[in-house]
C-alpha positions as CSV (number, residue, x, y, z in Angstrom):
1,X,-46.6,44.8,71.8
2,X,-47.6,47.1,74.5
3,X,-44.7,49.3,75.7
4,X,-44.9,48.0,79.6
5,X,-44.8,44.2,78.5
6,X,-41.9,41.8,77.0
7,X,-43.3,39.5,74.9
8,X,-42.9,37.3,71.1
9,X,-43.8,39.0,67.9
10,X,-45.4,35.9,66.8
11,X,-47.6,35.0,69.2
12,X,-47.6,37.9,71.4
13,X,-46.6,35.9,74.6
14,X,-45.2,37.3,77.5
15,X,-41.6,36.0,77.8
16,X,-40.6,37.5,81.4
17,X,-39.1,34.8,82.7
18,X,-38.9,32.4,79.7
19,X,-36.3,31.9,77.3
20,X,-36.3,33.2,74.0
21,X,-34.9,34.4,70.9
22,X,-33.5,37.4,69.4
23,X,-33.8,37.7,65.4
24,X,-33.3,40.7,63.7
25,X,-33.5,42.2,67.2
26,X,-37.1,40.9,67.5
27,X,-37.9,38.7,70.5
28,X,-39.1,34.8,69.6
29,X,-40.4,32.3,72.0
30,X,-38.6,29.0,71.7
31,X,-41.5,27.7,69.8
32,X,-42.5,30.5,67.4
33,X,-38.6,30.4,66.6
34,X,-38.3,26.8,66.1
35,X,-41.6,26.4,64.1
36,X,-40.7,29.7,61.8
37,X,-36.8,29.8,61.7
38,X,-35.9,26.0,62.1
39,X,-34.3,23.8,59.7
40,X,-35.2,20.2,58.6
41,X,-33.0,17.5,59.2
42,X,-32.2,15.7,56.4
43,X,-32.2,12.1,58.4
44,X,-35.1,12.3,60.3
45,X,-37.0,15.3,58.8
46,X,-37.9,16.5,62.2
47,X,-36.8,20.2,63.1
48,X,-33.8,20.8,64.5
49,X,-34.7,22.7,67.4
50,X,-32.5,25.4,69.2
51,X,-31.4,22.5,72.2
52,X,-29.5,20.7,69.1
53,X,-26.9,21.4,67.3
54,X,-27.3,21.9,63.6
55,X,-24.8,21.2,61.4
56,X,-25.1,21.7,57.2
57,X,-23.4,21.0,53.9
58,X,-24.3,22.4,51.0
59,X,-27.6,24.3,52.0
60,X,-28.7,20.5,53.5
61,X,-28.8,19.9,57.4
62,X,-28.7,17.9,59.8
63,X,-29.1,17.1,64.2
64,X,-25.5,15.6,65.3
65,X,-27.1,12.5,65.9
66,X,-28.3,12.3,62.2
67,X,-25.1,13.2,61.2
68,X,-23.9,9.8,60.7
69,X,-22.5,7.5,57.1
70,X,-25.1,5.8,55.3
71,X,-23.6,2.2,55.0
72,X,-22.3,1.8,58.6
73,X,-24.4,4.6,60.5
74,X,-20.8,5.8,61.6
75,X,-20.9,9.5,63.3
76,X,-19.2,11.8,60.8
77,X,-18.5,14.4,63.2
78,X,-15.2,15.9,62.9
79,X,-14.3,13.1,60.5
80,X,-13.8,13.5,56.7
81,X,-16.9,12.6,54.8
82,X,-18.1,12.1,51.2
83,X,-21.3,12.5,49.1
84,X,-23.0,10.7,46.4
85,X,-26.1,10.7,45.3
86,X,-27.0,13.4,48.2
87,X,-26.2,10.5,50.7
88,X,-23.6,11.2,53.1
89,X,-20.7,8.6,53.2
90,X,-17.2,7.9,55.7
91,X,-14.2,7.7,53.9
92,X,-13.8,3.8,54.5
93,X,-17.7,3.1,52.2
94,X,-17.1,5.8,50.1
95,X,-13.8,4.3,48.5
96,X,-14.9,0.7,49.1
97,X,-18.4,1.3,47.4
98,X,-17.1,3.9,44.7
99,X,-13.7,4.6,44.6
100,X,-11.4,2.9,41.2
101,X,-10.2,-0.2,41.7
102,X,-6.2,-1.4,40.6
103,X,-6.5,-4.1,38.1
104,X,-3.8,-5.7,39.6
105,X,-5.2,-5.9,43.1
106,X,-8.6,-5.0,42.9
107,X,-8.2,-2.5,45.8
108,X,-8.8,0.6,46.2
109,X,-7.0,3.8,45.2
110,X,-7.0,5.8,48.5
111,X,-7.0,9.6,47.8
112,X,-3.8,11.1,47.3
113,X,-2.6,7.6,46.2
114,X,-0.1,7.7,43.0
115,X,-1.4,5.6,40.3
116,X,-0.4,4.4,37.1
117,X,-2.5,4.3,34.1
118,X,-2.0,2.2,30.4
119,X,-4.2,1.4,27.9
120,X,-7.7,2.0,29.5
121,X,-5.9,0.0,32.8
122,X,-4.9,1.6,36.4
123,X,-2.5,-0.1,39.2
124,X,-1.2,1.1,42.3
125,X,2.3,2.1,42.1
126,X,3.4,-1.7,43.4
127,X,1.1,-3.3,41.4
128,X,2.5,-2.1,38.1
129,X,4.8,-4.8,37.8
130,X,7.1,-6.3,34.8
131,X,5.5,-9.8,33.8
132,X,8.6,-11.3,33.7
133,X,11.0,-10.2,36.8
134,X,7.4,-8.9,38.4
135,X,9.5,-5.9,39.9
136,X,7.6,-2.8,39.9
137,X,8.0,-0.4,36.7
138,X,8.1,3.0,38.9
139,X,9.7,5.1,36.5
140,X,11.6,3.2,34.2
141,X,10.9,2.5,30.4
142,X,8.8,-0.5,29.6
143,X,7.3,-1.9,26.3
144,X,3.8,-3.8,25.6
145,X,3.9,-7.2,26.0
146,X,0.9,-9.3,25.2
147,X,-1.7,-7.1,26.8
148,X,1.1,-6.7,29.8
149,X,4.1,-4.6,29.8
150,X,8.1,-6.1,30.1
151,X,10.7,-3.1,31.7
152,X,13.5,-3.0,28.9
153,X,16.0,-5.4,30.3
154,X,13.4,-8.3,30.5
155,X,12.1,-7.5,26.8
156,X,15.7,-7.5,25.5
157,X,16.3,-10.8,27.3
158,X,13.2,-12.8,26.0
159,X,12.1,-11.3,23.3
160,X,13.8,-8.7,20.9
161,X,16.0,-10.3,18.1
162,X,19.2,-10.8,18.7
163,X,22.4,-10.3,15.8
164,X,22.9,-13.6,14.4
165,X,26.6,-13.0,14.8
166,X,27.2,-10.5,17.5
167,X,24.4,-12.0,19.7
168,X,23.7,-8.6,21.2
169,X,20.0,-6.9,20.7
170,X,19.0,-5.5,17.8
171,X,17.7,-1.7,18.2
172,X,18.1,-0.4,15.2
173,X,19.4,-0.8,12.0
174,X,18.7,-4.5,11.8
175,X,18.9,-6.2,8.3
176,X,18.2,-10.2,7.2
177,X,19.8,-12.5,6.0
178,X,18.8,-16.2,5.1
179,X,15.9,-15.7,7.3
180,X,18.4,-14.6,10.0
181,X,18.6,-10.7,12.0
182,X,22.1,-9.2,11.8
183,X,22.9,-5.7,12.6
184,X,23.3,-3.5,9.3
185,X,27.2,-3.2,10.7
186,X,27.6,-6.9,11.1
187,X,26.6,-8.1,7.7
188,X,29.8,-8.0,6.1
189,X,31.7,-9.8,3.1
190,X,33.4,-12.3,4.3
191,X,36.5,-11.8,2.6
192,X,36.5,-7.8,2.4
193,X,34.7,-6.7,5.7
194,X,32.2,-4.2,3.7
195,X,29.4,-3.6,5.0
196,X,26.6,-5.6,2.1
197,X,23.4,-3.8,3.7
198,X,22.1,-2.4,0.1
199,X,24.4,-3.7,-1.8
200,X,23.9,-6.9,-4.4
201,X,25.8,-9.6,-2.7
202,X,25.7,-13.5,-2.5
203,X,27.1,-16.5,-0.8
204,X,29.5,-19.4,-0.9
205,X,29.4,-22.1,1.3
206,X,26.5,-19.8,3.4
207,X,29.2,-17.4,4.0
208,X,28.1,-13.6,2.4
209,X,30.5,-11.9,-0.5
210,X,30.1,-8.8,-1.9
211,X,29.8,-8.8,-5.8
212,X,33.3,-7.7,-6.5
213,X,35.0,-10.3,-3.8
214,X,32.6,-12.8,-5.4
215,X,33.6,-12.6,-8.6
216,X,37.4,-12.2,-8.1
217,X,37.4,-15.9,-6.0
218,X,34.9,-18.0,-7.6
219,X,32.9,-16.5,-10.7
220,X,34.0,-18.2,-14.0
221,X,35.8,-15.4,-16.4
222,X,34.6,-14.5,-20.1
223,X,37.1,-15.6,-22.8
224,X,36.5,-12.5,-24.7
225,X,37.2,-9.8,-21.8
226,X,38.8,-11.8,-19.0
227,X,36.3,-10.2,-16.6
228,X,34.5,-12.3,-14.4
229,X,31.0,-13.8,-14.8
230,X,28.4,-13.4,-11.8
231,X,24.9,-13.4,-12.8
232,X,23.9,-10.3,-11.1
233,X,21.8,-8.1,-12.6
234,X,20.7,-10.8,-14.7
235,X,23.8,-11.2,-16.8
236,X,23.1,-14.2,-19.0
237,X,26.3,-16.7,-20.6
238,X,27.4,-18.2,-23.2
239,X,29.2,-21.5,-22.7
240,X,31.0,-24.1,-24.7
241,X,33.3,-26.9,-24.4
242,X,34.9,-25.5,-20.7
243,X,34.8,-21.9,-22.0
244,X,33.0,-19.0,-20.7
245,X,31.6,-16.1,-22.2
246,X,29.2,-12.5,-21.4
247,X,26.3,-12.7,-23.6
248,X,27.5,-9.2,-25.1
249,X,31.0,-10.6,-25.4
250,X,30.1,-13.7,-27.4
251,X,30.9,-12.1,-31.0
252,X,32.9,-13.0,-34.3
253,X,36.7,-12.8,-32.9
254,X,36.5,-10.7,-37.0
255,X,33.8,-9.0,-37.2
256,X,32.2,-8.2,-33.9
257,X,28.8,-9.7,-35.3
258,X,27.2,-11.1,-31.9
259,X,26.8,-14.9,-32.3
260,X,23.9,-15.7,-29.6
261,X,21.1,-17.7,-31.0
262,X,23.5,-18.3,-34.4
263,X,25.7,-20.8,-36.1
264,X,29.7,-20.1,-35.4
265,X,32.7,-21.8,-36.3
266,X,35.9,-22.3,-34.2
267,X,39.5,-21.4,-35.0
268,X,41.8,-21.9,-32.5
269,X,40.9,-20.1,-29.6
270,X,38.8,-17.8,-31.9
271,X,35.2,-17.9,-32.5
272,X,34.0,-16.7,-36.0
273,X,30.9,-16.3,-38.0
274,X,30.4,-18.6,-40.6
275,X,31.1,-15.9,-43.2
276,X,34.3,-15.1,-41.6
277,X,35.0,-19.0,-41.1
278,X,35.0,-19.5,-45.0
């Protein structure tokens, strides 16, 4: 460039009285600049020439009429925007084309939208609802229902078991009786209020006794000991003619021989062998 004239680096022409461009304090016609410097709109792929405005994301650009959402061709000018797959999207198309959906609704989870998540599932917070009472969860307990969830009340109500005698729910602790739920505290003899949860019991007249009580009131009693005869634990008896006895306790009233299985002979009240019987 000659030292008397003004003119582009590129092409050497004389830019007195044209405009032009200054890059790395090196003069640039309007053409040389836009042909060497310009970028490509992503759009249209036509340069974006120095009379537009360029604006960029991401290394890509674009002219401000290009600029625009690829389902509704909406200007995203000064308006949030979203990508995918390199296409440029408003926030309305991006959430209705990609944005998760509540399985309760089927809408869309707007961004900073609270949402609640169970077993592979997501609702909005109002959609989370109790299948019973259909009031929203929010923060209270719930338990599984049938692929759905109940809030406590409502499962207590309809579905957890329920003391047979108290009638309240059953948390913990539950025993069974007779096919029946009791709490382990409500299971109790009928005449002594213990409590039978592991202990051997049985009934009278479907009322529940503890061993003891049951023997006292309505177990036969062993002629030989005078205690009483209850079967538990698999405690076999002797009888004969209205009299009672323990297997063990069926002996020779002489000799202590036991008699079980073997001929006897009575005397009295007594029971003897038949040696002692001679």
């Amino acid at each position: 460039m000659d030292a008397g004239t003004f003119s582009c680096v590129n092409c050497n022409k004389s830019l007195t009285g044209h405009r032009y461009i200054l890059r790395d304090e090196k003069p640039h016609c309007i053409q040389c600049y836009e042909q060497v410097f310009a970028n490509s709109c992503e759009q249209c792929k036509e340069k974006i020439g120095c009379d537009s405005k360029d604006l960029s994301y991401k290394e890509r650009h674009w002219h401000e009429r290009c600029f625009k959402c690829s389902a509704c061709s909406a200007s995203l000018v000064d308006k949030p925007f979203a990508t995918k797959d390199d296409a440029l999207y408003c926030s309305n198309c991006h959430d209705e084309k990609f944005a998760a959906r509540c399985d309760g609704c089927s809408k869309v989870f707007s961004a900073g939208m609270r949402k609640y998540e169970y077993h592979g599932k997501q609702w909005h917070e109002e959609c989370f609802l109790c299948r019973e009472c259909r009031q929203p969860i929010g923060s209270r307990s719930f338990i599984p229902r049938d692929q759905e969830v109940c809030c406590v009340p409502c499962y207590e109500e309809k579905y957890a078991q329920k003391c047979r005698k108290c009638t309240q729910v059953i948390k913990r602790g539950g025993v069974t009786y007779k096919g029946e739920p009791y709490h382990k505290e409500c299971l109790v003899c009928t005449n002594c209020n213990t409590q039978l949860a592991g202990l051997k019991f049985t009934s009278k007249e479907d009322k529940p006794y503890c061993a003891d009580c049951y023997g006292q009131l309505f177990a036969k009693k062993c002629c030989r000991c005078s205690q009483a005869i209850t079967g538990f634990g698999g405690c076999k008896f002797i009888s004969f003619e209205e009299r009672h006895w323990h297997s063990d306790c069926f002996v020779c009233y002489k000799c202590s021989v036991n008699l079980v299985g073997k001929g006897f002979l009575t005397d009295g009240d007594d029971i003897l062998c038949p040696e002692c019987g001679r």
